[in-house]
Biotite code that builds the C-alpha atoms (Angstrom):
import biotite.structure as struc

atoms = struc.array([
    struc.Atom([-1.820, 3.347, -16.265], chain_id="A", res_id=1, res_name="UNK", atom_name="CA", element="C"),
    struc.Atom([-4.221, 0.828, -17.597], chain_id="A", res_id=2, res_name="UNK", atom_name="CA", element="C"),
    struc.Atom([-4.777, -2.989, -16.225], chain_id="A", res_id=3, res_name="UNK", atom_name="CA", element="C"),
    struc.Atom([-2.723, -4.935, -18.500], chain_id="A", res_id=4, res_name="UNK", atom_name="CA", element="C"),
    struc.Atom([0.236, -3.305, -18.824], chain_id="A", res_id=5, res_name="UNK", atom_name="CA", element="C"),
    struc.Atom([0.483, -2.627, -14.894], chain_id="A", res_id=6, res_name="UNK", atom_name="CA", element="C"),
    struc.Atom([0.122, -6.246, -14.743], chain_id="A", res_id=7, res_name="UNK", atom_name="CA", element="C"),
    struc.Atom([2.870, -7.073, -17.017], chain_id="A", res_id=8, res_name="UNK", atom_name="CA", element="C"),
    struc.Atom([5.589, -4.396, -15.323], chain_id="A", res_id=9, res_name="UNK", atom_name="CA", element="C"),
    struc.Atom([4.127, -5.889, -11.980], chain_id="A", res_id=10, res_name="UNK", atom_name="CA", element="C"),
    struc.Atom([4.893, -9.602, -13.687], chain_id="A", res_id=11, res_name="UNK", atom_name="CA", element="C"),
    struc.Atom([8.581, -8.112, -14.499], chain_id="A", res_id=12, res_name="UNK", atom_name="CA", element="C"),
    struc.Atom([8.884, -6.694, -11.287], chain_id="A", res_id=13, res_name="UNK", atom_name="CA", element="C"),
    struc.Atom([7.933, -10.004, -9.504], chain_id="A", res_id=14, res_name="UNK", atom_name="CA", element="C"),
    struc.Atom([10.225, -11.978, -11.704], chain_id="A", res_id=15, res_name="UNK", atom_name="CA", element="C"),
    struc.Atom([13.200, -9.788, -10.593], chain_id="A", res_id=16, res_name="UNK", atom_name="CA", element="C"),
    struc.Atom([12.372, -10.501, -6.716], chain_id="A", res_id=17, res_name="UNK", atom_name="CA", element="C"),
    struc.Atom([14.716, -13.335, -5.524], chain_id="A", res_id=18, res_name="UNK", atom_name="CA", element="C"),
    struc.Atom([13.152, -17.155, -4.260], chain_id="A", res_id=19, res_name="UNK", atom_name="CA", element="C"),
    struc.Atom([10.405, -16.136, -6.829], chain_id="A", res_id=20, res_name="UNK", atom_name="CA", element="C"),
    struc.Atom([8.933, -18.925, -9.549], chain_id="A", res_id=21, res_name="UNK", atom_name="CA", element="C"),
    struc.Atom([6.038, -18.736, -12.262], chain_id="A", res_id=22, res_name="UNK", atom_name="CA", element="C"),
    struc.Atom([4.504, -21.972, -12.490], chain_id="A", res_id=23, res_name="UNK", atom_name="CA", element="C"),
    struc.Atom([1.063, -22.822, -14.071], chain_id="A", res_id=24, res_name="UNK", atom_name="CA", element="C"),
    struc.Atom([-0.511, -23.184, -17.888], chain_id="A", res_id=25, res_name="UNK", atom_name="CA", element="C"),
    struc.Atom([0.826, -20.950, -20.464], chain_id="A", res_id=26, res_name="UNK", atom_name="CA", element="C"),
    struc.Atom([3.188, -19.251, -18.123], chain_id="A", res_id=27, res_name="UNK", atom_name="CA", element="C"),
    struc.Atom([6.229, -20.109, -20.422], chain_id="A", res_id=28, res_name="UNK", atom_name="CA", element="C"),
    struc.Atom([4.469, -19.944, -23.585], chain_id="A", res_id=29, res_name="UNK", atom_name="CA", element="C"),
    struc.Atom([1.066, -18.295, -25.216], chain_id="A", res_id=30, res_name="UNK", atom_name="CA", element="C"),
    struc.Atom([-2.208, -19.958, -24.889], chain_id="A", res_id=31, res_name="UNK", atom_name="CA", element="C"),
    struc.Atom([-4.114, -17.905, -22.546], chain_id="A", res_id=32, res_name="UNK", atom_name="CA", element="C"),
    struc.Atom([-4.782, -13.986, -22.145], chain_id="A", res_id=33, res_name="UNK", atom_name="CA", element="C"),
    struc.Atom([-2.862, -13.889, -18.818], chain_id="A", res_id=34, res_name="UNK", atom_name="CA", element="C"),
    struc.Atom([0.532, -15.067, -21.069], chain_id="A", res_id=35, res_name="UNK", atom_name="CA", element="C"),
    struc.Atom([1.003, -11.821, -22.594], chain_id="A", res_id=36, res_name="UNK", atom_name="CA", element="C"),
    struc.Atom([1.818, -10.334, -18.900], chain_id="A", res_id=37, res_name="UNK", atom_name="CA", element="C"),
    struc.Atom([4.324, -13.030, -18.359], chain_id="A", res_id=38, res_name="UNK", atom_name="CA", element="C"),
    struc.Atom([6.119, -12.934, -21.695], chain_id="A", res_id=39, res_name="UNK", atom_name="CA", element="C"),
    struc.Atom([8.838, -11.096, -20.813], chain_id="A", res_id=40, res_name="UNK", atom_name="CA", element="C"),
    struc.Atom([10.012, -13.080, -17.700], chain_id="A", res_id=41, res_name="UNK", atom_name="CA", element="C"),
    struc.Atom([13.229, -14.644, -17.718], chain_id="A", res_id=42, res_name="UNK", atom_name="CA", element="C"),
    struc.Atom([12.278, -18.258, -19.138], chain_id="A", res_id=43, res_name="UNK", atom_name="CA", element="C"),
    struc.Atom([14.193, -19.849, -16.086], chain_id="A", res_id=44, res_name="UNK", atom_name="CA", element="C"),
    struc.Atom([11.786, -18.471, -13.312], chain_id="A", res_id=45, res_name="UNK", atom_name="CA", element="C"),
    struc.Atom([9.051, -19.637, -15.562], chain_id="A", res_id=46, res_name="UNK", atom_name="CA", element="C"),
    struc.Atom([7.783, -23.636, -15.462], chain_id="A", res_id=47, res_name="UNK", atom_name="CA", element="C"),
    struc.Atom([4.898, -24.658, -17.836], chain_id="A", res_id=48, res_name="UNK", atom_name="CA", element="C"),
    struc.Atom([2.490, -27.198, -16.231], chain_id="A", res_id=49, res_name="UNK", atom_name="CA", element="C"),
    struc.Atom([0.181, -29.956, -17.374], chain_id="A", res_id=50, res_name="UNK", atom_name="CA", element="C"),
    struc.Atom([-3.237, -29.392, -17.328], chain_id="A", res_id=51, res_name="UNK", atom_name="CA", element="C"),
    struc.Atom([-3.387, -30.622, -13.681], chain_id="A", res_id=52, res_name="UNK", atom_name="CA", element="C"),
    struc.Atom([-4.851, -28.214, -11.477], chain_id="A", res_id=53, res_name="UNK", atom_name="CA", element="C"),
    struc.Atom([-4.591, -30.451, -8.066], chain_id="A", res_id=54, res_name="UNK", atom_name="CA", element="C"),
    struc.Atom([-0.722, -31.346, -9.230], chain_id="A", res_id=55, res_name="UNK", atom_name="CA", element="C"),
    struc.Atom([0.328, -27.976, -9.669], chain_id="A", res_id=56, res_name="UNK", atom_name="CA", element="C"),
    struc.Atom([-0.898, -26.627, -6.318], chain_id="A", res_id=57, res_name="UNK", atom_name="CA", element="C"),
    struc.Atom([0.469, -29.396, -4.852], chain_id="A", res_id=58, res_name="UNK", atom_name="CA", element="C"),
    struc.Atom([4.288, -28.584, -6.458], chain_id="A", res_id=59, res_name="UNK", atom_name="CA", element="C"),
    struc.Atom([3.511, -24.890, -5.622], chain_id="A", res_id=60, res_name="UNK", atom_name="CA", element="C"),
    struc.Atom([3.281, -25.850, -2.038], chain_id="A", res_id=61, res_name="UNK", atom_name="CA", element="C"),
    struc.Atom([6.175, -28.078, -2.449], chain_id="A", res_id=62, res_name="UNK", atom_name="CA", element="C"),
    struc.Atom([7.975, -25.452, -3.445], chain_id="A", res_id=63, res_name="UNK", atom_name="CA", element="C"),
    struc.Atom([7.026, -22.770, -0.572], chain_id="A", res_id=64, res_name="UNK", atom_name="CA", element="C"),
    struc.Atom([8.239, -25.324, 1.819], chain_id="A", res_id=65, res_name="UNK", atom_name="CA", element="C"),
    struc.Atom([11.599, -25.581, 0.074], chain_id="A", res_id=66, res_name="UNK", atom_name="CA", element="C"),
    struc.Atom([11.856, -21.945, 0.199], chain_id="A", res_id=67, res_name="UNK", atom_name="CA", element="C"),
    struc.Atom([11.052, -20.396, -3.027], chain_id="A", res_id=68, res_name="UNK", atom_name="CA", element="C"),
    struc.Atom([7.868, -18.302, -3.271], chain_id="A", res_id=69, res_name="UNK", atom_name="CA", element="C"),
    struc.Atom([5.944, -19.799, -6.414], chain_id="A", res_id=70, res_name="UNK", atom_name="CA", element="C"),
    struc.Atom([3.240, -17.659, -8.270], chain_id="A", res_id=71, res_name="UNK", atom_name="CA", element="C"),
    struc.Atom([1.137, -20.204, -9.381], chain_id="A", res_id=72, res_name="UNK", atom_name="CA", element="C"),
    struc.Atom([-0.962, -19.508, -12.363], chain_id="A", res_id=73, res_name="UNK", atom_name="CA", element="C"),
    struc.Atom([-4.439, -20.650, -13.067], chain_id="A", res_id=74, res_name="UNK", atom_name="CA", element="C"),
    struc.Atom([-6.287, -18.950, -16.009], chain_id="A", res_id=75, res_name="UNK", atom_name="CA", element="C"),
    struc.Atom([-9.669, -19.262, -14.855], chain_id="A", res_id=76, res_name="UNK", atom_name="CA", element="C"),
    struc.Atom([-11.334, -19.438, -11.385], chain_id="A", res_id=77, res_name="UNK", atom_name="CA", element="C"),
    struc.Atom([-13.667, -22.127, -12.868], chain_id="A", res_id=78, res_name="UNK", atom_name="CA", element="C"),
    struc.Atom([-10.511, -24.518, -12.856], chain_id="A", res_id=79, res_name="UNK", atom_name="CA", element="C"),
    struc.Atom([-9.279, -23.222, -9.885], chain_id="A", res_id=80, res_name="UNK", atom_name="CA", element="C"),
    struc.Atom([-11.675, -25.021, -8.383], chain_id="A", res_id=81, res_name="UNK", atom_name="CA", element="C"),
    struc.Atom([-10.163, -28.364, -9.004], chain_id="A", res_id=82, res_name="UNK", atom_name="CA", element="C"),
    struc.Atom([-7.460, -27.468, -6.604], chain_id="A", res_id=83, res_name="UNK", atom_name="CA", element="C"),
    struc.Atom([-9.819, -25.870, -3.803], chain_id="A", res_id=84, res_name="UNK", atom_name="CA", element="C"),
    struc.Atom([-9.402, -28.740, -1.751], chain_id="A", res_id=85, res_name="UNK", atom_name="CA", element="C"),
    struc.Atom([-5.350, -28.679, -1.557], chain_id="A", res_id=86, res_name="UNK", atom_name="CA", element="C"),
    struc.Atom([-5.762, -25.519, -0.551], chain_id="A", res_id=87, res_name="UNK", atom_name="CA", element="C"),
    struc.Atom([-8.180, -25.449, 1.900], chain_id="A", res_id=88, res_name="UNK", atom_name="CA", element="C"),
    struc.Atom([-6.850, -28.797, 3.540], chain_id="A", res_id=89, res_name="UNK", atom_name="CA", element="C"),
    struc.Atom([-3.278, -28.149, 3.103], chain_id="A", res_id=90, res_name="UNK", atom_name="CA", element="C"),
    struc.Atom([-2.330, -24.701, 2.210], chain_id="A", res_id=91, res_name="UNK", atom_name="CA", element="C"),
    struc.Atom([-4.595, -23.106, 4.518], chain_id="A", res_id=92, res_name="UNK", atom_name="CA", element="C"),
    struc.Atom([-4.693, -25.590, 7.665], chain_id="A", res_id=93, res_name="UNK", atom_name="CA", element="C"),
    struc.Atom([-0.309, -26.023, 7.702], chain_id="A", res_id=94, res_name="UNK", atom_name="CA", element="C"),
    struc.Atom([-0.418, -23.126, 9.867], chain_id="A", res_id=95, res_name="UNK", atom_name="CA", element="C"),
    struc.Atom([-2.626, -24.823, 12.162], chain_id="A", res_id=96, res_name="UNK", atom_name="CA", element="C"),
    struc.Atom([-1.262, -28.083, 12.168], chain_id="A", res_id=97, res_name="UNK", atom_name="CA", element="C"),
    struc.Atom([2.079, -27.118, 12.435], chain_id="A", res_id=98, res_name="UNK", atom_name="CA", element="C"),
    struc.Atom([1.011, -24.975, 15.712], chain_id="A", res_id=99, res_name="UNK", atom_name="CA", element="C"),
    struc.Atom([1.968, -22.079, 13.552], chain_id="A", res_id=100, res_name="UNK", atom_name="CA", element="C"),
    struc.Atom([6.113, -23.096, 12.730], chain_id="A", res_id=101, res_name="UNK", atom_name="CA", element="C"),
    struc.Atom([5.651, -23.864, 9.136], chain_id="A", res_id=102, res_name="UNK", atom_name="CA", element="C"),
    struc.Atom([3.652, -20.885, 7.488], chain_id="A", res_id=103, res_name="UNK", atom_name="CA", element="C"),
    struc.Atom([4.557, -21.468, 3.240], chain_id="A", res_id=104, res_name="UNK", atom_name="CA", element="C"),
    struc.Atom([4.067, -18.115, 1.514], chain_id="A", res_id=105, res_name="UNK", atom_name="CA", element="C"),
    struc.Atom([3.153, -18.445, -1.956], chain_id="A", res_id=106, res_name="UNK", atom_name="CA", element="C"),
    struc.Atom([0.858, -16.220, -4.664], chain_id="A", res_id=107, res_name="UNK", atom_name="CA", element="C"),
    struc.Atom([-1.832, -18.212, -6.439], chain_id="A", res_id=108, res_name="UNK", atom_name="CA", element="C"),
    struc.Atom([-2.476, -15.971, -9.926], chain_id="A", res_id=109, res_name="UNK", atom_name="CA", element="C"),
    struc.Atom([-6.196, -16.119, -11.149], chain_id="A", res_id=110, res_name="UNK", atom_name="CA", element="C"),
    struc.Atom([-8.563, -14.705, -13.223], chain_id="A", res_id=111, res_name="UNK", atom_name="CA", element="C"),
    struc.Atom([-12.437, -14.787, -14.018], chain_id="A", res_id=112, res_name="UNK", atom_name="CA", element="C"),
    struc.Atom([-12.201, -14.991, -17.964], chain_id="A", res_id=113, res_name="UNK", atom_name="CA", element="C"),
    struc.Atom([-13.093, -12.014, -20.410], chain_id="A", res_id=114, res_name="UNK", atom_name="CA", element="C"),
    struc.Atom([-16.564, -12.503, -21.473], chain_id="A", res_id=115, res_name="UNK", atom_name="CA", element="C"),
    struc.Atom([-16.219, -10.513, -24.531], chain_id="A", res_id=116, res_name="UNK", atom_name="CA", element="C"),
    struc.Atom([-15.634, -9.951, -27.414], chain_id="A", res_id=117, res_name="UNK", atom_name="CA", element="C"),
    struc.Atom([-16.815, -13.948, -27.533], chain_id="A", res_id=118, res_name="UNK", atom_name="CA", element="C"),
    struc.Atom([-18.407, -15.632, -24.336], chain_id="A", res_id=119, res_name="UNK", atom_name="CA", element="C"),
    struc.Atom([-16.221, -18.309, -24.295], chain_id="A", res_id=120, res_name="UNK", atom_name="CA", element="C"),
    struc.Atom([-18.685, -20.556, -22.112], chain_id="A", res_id=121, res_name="UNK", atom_name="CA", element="C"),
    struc.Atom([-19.889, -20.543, -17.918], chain_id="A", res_id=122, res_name="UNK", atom_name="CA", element="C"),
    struc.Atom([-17.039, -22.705, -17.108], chain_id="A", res_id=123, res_name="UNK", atom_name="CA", element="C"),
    struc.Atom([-14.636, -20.277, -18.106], chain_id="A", res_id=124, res_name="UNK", atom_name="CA", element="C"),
    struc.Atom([-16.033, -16.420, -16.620], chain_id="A", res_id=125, res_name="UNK", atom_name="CA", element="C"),
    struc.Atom([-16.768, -17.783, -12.577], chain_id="A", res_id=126, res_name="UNK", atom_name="CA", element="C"),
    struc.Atom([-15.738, -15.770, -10.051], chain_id="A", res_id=127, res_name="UNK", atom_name="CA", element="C"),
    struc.Atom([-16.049, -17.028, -6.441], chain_id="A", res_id=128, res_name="UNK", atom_name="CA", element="C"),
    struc.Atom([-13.797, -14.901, -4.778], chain_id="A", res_id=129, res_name="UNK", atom_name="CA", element="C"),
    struc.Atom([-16.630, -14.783, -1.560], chain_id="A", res_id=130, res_name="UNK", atom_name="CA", element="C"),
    struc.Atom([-16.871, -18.254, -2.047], chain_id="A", res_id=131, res_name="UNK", atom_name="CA", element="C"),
    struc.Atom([-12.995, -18.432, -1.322], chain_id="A", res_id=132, res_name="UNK", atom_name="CA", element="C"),
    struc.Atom([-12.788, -16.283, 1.274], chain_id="A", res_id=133, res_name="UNK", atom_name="CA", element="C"),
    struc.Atom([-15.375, -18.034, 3.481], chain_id="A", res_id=134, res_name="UNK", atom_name="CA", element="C"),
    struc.Atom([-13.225, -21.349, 2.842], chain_id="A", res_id=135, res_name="UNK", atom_name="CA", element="C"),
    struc.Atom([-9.804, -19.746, 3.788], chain_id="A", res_id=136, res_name="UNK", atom_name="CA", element="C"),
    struc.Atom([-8.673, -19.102, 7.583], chain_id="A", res_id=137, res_name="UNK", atom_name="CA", element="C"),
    struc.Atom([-5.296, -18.078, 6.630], chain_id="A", res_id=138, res_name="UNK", atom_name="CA", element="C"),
    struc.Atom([-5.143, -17.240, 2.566], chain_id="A", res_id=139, res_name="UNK", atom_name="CA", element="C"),
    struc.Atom([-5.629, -13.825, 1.481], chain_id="A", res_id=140, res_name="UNK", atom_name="CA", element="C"),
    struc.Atom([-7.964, -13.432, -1.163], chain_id="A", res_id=141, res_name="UNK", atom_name="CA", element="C"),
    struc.Atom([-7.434, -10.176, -3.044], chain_id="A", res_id=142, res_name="UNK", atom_name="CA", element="C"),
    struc.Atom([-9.511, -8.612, -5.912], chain_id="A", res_id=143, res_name="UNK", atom_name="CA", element="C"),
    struc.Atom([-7.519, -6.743, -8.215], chain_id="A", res_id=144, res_name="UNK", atom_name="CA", element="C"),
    struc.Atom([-10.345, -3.967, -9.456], chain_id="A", res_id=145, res_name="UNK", atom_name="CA", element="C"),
    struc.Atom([-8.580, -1.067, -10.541], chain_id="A", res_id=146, res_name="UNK", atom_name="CA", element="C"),
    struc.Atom([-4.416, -0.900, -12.301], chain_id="A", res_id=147, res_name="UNK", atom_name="CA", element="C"),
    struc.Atom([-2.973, 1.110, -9.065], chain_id="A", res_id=148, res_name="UNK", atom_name="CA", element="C"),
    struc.Atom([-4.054, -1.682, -6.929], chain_id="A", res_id=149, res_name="UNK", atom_name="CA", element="C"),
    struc.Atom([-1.903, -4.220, -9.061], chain_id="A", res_id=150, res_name="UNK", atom_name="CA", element="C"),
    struc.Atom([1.552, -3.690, -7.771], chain_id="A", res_id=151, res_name="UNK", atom_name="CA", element="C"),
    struc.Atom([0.893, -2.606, -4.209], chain_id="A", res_id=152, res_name="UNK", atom_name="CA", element="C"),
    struc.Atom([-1.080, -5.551, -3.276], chain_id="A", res_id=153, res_name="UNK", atom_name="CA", element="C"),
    struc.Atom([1.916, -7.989, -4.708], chain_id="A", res_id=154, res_name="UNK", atom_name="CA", element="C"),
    struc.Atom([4.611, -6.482, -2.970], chain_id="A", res_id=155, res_name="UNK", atom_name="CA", element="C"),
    struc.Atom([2.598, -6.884, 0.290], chain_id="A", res_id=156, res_name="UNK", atom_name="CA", element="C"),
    struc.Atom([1.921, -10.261, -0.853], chain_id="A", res_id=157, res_name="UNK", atom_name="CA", element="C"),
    struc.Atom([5.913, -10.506, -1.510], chain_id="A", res_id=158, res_name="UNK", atom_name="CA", element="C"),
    struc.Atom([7.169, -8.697, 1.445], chain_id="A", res_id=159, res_name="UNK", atom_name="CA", element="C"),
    struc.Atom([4.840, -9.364, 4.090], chain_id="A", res_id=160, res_name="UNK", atom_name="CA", element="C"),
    struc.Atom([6.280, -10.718, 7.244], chain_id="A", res_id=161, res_name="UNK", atom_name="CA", element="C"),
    struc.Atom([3.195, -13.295, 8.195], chain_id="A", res_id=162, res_name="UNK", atom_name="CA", element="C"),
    struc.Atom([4.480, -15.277, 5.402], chain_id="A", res_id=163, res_name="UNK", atom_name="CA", element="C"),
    struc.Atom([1.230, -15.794, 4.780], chain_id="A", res_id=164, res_name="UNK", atom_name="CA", element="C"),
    struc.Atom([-0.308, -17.400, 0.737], chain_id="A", res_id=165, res_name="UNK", atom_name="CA", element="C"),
    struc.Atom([-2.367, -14.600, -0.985], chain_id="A", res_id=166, res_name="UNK", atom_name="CA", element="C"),
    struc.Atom([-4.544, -15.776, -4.224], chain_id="A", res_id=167, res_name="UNK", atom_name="CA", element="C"),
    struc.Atom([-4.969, -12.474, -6.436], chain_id="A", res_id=168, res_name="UNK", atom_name="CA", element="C"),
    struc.Atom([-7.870, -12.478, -8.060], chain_id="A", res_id=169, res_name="UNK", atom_name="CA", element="C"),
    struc.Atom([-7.630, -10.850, -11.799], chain_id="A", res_id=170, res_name="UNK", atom_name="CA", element="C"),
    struc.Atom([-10.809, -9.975, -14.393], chain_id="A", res_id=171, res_name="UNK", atom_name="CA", element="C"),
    struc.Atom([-10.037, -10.885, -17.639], chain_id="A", res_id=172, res_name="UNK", atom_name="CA", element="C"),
    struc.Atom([-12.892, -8.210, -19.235], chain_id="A", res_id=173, res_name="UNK", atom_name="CA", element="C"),
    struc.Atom([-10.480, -5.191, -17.422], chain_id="A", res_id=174, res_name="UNK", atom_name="CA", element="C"),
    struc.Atom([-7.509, -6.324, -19.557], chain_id="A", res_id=175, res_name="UNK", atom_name="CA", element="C"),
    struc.Atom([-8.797, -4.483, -22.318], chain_id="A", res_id=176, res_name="UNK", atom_name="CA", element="C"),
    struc.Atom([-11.275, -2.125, -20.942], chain_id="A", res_id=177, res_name="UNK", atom_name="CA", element="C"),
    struc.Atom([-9.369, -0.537, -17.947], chain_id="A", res_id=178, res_name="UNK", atom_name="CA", element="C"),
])
């Protein structure tokens, strides 16, 4: 099995699960690598967002407390970043603020960027997964390294009965290399 396409049945797979919702940039149309795993979802579980980072993980959480489970998609961890503090001071604390009653599961989808065959600039190949998981007291940070670890680790994040947000960290180089 290599990287890519275990990502794209996982995508599928996802898609099929019910409550679930692709949101994020190029999720409902090309423009990014991480497209071509979403490109056969239904285009009903699939919402295309502005370039907005702080907006969409905002919506995403707005939707978790409604009850779906979004997988909100950011192509690079570099922009990621522009939404670190809804997560850390929203996302992350509800548990604790809510003395542990309102728990929103969602999946935050990210990559570090493919490097090669063209470096397409430091803003677009970061990767501060460590960085995230210092921040995070209740988000799951998961590094997807090898293709068999692709679908186990989102059905845990789907199934799991802490309802708790997981971001999955991708790399863009294993896309092609893996």
């Amino acid at each position: 099995m290599k990287y890519f396409d275990e990502l794209k049945r996982t995508m599928e797979w996802v898609a099929q699960q019910p409550k679930t919702f692709f949101l994020g940039q190029t999720v409902a149309g090309p423009g990014t690598f991480m497209y071509q795993t979403l490109r056969d979802v239904p285009p009903e579980k699939t919402l295309e967002m502005p370039v907005n980072e702080s907006f969409q993980m905002q919506f995403s959480l707005g939707l978790a407390l409604a009850g779906y489970i979004p997988i909100s998609v950011y192509p690079r961890q570099n922009f990621l970043l522009l939404a670190t503090s809804d997560m850390v001071n929203m996302l992350d604390k509800m548990p604790a603020v809510s003395g542990g009653s309102v728990i929103p599961k969602m999946i935050i989808r990210v990559a570090s960027g493919p490097d090669a065959p063209v470096h397409p600039g430091h803003q677009h190949v970061g990767n501060y997964a460590e960085a995230f998981r210092k921040m995070f007291t209740t988000i799951d940070v998961i590094e997807l390294e090898e293709p068999e670890e692709i679908f186990p680790a989102y059905q845990h994040a789907l199934e799991r009965p802490d309802n708790k947000a997981t971001l999955m960290i991708e790399h863009g180089n294993y896309y092609g290399q893996k």
